[in-house]
C-alpha positions as CSV (number, residue, x, y, z in Angstrom):
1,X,195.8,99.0,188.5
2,X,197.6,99.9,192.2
3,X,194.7,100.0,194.7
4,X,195.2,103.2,197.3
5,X,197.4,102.4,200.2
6,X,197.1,103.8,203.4
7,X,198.8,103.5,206.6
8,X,197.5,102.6,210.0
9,X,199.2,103.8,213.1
10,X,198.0,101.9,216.2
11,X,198.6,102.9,219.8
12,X,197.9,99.1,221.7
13,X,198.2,101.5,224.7
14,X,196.1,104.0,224.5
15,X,192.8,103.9,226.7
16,X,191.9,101.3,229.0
17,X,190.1,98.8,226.1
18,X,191.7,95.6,224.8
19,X,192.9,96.1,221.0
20,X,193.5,92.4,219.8
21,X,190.4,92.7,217.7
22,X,191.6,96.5,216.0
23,X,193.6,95.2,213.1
24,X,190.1,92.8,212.3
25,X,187.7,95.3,212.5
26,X,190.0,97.9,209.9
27,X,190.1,95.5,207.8
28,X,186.5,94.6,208.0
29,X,185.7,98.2,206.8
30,X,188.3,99.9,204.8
31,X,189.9,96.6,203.0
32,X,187.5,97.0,200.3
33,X,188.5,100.6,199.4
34,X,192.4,100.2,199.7
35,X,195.6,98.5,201.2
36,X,196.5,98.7,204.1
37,X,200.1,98.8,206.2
38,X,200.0,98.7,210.2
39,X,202.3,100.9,212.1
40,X,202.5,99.8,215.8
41,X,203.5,102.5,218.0
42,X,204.7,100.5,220.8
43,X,206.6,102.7,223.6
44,X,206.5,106.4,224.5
45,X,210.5,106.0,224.2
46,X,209.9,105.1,220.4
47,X,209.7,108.4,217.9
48,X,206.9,107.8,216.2
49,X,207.0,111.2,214.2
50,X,209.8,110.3,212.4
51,X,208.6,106.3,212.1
52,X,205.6,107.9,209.9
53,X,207.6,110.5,208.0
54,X,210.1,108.4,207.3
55,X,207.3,105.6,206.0
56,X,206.0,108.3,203.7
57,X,209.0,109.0,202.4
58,X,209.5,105.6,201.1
59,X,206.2,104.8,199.8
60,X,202.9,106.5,198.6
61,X,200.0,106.7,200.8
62,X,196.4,108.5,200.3
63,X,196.5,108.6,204.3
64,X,197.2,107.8,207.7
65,X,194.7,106.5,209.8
66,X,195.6,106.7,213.5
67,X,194.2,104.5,216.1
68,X,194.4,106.3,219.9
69,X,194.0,109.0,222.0
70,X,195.3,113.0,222.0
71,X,198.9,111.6,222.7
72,X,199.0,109.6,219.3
73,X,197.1,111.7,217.2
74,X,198.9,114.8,218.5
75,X,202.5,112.6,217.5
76,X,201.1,111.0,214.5
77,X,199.8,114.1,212.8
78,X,203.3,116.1,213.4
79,X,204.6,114.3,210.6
80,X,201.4,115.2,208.2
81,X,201.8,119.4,208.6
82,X,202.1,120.5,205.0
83,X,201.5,116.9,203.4
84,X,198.9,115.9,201.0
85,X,197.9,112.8,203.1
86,X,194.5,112.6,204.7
87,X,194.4,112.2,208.7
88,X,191.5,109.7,210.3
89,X,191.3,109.4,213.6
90,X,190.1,106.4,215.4
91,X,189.4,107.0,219.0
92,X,190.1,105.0,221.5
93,X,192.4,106.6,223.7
94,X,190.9,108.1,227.6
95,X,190.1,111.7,226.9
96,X,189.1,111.8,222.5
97,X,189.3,115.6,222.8
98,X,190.1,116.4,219.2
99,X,188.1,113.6,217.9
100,X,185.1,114.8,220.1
101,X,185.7,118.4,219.4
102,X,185.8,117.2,216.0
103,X,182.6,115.2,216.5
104,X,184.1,112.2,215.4
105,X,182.1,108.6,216.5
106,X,183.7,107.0,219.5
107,X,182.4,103.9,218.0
108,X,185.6,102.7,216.1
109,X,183.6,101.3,213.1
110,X,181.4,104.3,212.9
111,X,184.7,106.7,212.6
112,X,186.3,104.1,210.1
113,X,183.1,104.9,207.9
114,X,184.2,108.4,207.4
115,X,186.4,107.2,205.4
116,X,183.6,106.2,202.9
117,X,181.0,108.6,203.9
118,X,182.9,111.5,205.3
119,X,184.6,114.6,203.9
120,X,188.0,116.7,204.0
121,X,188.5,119.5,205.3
122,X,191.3,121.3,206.8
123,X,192.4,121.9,210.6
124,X,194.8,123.9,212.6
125,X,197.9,123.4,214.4
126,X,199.9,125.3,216.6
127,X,203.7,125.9,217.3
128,X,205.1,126.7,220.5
129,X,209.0,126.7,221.4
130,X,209.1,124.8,218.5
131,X,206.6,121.7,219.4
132,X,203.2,121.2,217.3
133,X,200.4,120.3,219.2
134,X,196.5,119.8,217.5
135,X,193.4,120.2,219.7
136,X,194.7,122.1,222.7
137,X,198.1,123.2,224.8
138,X,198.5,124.4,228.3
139,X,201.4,125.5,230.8
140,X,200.7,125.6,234.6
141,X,198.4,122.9,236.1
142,X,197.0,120.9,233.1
143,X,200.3,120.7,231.6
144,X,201.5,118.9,234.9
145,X,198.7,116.6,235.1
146,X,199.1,115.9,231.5
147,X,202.7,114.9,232.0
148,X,202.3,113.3,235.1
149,X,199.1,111.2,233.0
150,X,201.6,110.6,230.0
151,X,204.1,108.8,233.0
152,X,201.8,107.0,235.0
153,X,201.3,103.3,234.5
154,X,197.1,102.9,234.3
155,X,195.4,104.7,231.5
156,X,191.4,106.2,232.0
157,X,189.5,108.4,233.4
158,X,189.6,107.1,237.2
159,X,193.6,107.9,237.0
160,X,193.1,111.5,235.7
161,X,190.8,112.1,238.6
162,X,193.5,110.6,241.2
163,X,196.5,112.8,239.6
164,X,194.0,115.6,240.3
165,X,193.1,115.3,243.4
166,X,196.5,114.5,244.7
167,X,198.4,117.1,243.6
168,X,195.6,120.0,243.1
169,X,196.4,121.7,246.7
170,X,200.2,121.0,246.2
171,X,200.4,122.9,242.6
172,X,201.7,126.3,242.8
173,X,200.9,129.3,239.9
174,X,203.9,130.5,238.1
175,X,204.8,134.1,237.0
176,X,204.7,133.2,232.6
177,X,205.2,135.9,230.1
178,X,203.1,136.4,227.1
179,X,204.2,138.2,224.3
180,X,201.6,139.2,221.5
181,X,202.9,141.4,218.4
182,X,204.4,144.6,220.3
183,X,202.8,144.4,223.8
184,X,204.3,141.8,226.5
185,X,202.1,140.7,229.5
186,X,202.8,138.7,233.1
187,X,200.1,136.4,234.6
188,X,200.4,134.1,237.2
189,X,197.3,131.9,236.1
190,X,197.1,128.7,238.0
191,X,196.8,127.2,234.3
192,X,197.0,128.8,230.8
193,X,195.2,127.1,227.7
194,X,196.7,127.9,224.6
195,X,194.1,128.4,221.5
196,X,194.9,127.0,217.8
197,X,195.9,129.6,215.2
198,X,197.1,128.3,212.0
199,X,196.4,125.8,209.0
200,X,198.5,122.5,208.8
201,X,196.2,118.9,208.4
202,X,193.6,117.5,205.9
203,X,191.3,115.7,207.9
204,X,188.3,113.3,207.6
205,X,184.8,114.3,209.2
């Protein structure tokens, strides 16, 4: 009989921890329950979206088990919206939002054991000019710090606090338009956080 397959996407990356010990410590726990396939995700250059679609496409998986922060999970579970495969999050990237949203052990053995002692259930995604994004999206000063984050070459908390406090006083509010059913609104918000609306990923908790 075919044991379950399922496919690990690692970010060596993410965070500011050492990952030579990841692939060990996955197999330590879920080995006994199924096959597994690594998927390194090893530039921001690299579509890693399409990698993963393009993996399932070619073979059957139960699920994808993604090891990272918001970045990778956010790219990772693009290519899961409207799929049958189960999403685990490992997290060990330098914010965890969705997986602490989510309440999901920062521990990475701890969130690997959802996988035995967990359950599904179903979460939302958003689309916005035609990007997905899981968790939470912005425009105005988040999104900037985000991006500037995304580019910079340390990872952790201590460089999100730096790309604050340098360009807080330099950021500027924008004029943005927001239009909801038949009524159209302007704000100039200094940042804009964009809530989650719709249904799109199976996902262990």
């Amino acid at each position: 009989m075919d044991r379950t397959k399922i496919l690990v996407v690692i970010n060596p990356k993410a965070g500011t921890k050492k990952k030579t010990k990841i692939e060990q410590q996955l197999t330590e726990v879920l080995s006994p329950y199924a096959n597994l396939d690594f998927l390194y995700w090893e530039s921001a250059e690299e579509d890693i979206t399409q990698k993963i679609r393009c993996r399932l496409s070619k073979e059957v998986f139960e699920g994808v088990v993604v090891v990272g922060g918001d970045g990778t999970v956010n790219r990772a579970a693009r290519a899961l919206i409207g799929r049958k495969e189960f999403l685990l999050i490992v997290p060990v990237g330098s914010g965890n939002g969705l997986a602490r949203h989510l309440h999901i052990p920062l521990n990475i053995k701890k969130s690997l054991k959802l996988f035995i002692e967990g359950k599904t259930i179903a979460i939302d995604v958003v689309k916005v000019d035609n990007e997905y994004y899981f968790c939470t999206a912005g425009v105005g000063f988040d999104a900037h710090v985000a991006h500037l984050f995304a580019n910079a070459g340390k990872r952790g908390l201590m460089t999100y606090v730096k790309i604050i406090l340098k360009t807080f006083f330099r950021t500027k509010s924008k004029i943005f338009k927001l239009s909801l059913t038949n009524k159209s609104y302007r704000y100039q918000p200094f940042l804009l956080r964009l809530p989650m609306l719709i249904n799109g990923v199976t996902m262990y908790l």
